[in-house]
N, C-alpha and C positions, 0 to 999 in steps of 0.2 A: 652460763647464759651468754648475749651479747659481747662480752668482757672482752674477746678476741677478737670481734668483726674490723673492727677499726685498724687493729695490724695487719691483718688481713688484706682489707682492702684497700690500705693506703701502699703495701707490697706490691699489688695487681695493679691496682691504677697509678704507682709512678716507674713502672717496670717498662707499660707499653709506649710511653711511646713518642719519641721524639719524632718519627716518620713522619707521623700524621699532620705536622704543619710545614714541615721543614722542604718534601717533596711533592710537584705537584701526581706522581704516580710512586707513591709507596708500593712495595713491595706486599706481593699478595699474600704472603704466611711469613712469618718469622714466628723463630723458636729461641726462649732467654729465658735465663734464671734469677730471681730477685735474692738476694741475701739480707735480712735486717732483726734488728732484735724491738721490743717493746715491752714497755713498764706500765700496769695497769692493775685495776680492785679485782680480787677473786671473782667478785660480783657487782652488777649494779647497785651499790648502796654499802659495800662493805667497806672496812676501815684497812681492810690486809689487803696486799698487794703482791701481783706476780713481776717474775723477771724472765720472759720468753723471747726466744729466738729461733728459728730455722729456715733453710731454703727451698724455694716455692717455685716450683718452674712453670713460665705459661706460654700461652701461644694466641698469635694476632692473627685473626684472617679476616682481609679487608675487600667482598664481595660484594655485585654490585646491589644485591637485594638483602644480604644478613653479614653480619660482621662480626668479630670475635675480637674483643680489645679493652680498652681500660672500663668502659662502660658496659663489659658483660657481655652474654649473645642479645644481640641487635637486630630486629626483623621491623622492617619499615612498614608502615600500617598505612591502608588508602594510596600508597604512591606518596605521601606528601613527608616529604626528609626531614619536616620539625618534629612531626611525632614518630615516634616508636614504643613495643616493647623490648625488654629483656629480661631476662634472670637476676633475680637479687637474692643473694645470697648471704648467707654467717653463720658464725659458731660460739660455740661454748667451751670454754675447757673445764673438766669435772672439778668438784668443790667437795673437797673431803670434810668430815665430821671435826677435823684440825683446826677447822675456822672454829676462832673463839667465839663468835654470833652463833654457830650452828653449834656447837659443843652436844653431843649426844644424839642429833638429829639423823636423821638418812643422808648420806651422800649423794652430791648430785653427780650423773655420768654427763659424757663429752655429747652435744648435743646440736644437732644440726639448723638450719635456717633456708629457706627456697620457697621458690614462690616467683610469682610476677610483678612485671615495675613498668607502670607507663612514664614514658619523659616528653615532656614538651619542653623544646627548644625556644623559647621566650624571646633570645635576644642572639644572633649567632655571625659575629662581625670577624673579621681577618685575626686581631688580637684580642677579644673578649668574648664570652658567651654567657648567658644566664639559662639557665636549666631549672624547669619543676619535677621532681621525682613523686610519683604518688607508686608506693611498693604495698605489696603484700605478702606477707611470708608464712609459710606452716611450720613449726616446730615441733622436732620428733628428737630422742636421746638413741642411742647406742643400745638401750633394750627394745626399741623398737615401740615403745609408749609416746604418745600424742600429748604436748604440752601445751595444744591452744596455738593462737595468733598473732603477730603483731603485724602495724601498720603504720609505715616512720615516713610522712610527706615533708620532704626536703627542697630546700631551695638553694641552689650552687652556682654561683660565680667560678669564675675561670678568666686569668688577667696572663697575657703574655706579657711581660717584664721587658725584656730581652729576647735577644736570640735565643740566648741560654736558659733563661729563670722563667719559670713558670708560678705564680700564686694561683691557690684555688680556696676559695670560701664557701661556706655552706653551716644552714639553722634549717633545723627543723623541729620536732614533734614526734614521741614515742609514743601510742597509744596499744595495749595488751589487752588480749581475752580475759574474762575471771579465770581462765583453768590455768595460763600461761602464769598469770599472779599468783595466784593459789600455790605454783611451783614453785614458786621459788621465795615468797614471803609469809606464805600460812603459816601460823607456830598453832600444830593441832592439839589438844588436851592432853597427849601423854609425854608429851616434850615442854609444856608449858615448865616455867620455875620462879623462883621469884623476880628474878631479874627479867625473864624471857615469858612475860604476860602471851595466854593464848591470844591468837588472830587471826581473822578472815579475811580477805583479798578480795577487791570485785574489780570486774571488767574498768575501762576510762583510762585517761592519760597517765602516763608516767611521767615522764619528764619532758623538759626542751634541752635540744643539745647545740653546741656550736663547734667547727670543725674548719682550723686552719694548715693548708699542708703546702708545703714546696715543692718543685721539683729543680733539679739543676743540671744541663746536658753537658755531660765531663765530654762525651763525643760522641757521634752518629749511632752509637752503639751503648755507650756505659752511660748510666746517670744515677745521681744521688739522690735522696729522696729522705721528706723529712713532714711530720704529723704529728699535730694536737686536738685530742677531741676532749672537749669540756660537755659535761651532762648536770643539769639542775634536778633533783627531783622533789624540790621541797613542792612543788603544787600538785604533784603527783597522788593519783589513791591510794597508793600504799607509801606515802611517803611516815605513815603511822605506826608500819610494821615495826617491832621490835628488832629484826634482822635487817635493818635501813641503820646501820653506823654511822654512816656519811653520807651528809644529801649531795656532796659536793663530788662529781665524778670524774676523774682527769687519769687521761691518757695521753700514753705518747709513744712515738715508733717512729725510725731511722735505719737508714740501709743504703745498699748499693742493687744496682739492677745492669745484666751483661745480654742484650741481644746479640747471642754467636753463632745465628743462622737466617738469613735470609732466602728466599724464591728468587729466581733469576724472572720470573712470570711477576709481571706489575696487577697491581689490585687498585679498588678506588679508592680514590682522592677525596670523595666528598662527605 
């Protein structure tokens, strides 16, 4: 399920980008590679935990009507630079029958996340900004099956520290289709056992989560990057499932990020 997004995208978004405050005409493409590992639950609610790692390479293009950067592709809506859409995106990595919660059950495959994310720029000053994310995303696996929706409205701070240190804060809200729940917390009658009471899942909240990450400019080009996302899901509708171990969700993810090509062709600034 989700269990990956968060490395993910704290890789992407502390990869891109020193440019963007430091010059008033960044460079119009750069090409970089993020390197970082992360520690996280198989799944949301499980008690077992992964240790992943790999390198991720992305690309910034800062044009004057759509953008490619730590905030996704970006296409300006109405003319007016506070709102935009973009792509929000996440993943799954697959959940073998290994997990002692799912012991006997169907495995789940590596599982995709896309969809659209409006943002309004709330609050958007020299050193601070405040951002509402209202996303929407469709979930599909690796066989090509339909898992339902989710829709995660966040709200993110962003504090320039320093020249160098960047804090970024962010709470929001997890709300799932029944089908999306259904997948990954129904325990259906032939997998029931005494320990693993059958269950039903219905559409409504899942959880709230909170999300604090760093960034730190080692130089025009390299920077460090560092991420905690905390998830509750005791208020949640399947916080009842039998496959919910842990309502207590914590992740974390840490890395390096090498921009080693940029555009000689300047791009926008705003």
């Amino acid at each position: 399920m989700r269990q990956l997004t968060i490395a993910l995208l704290v890789l992407f978004c502390a990869s891109t980008a020193w440019a963007e405050e430091q010059a008033d005409a960044p460079p119009l493409l750069e090409l970089g590679i993020a390197v970082g590992g992360a520690s996280l639950p198989h799944y949301m609610g499980s008690d077992e935990r992964y240790l992943v790692g790999a390198p991720i390479p992305y690309v910034i293009y800062r044009g004057q009507r759509m953008r490619i950067d730590r905030s996704g592709i970006t296409r300006k809506l109405f003319g007016f630079n506070s709102i935009n859409i973009d792509a929000s995106l996440g993943v799954g990595l697959p959940v073998r029958n290994t997990n002692r919660a799912r012991a006997g059950m169907p495995e789940l495959k590596f599982s995709f996340e896309i969809g659209p994310r409006l943002n309004w720029q709330i609050i958007e000053e020299e050193n601070r900004k405040l951002t509402l994310r209202l996303p929407w995303r469709g979930v599909i696996d690796t066989s090509g099956s339909w898992l339902g929706w989710v829709v995660e409205p966040e709200l993110r701070f962003e504090q320039q520290l320093s020249e160098k240190l960047q804090l970024n804060l962010a709470t929001g809200a997890l709300y799932g289709s029944t089908a999306y729940h259904k997948h990954y917390y129904d325990v259906a009658p032939p997998y029931a056992t005494p320990t693993r009471p059958g269950y039903q899942a219905g559409r409504g909240l899942h959880s709230f989560s909170a999300t604090v990450s760093m960034r730190y400019n080692i130089s025009e080009t390299v920077n460090l990057f560092s991420a905690v996302r905390y998830r509750n899901l005791s208020a949640g509708v399947i916080t009842d499932s039998p496959l919910v171990k842990d309502k207590n969700y914590v992740a974390v993810a840490a890395g390096l990020a090498w921009s080693f090509w940029s555009s000689e062709r300047r791009g926008s600034a705003d």
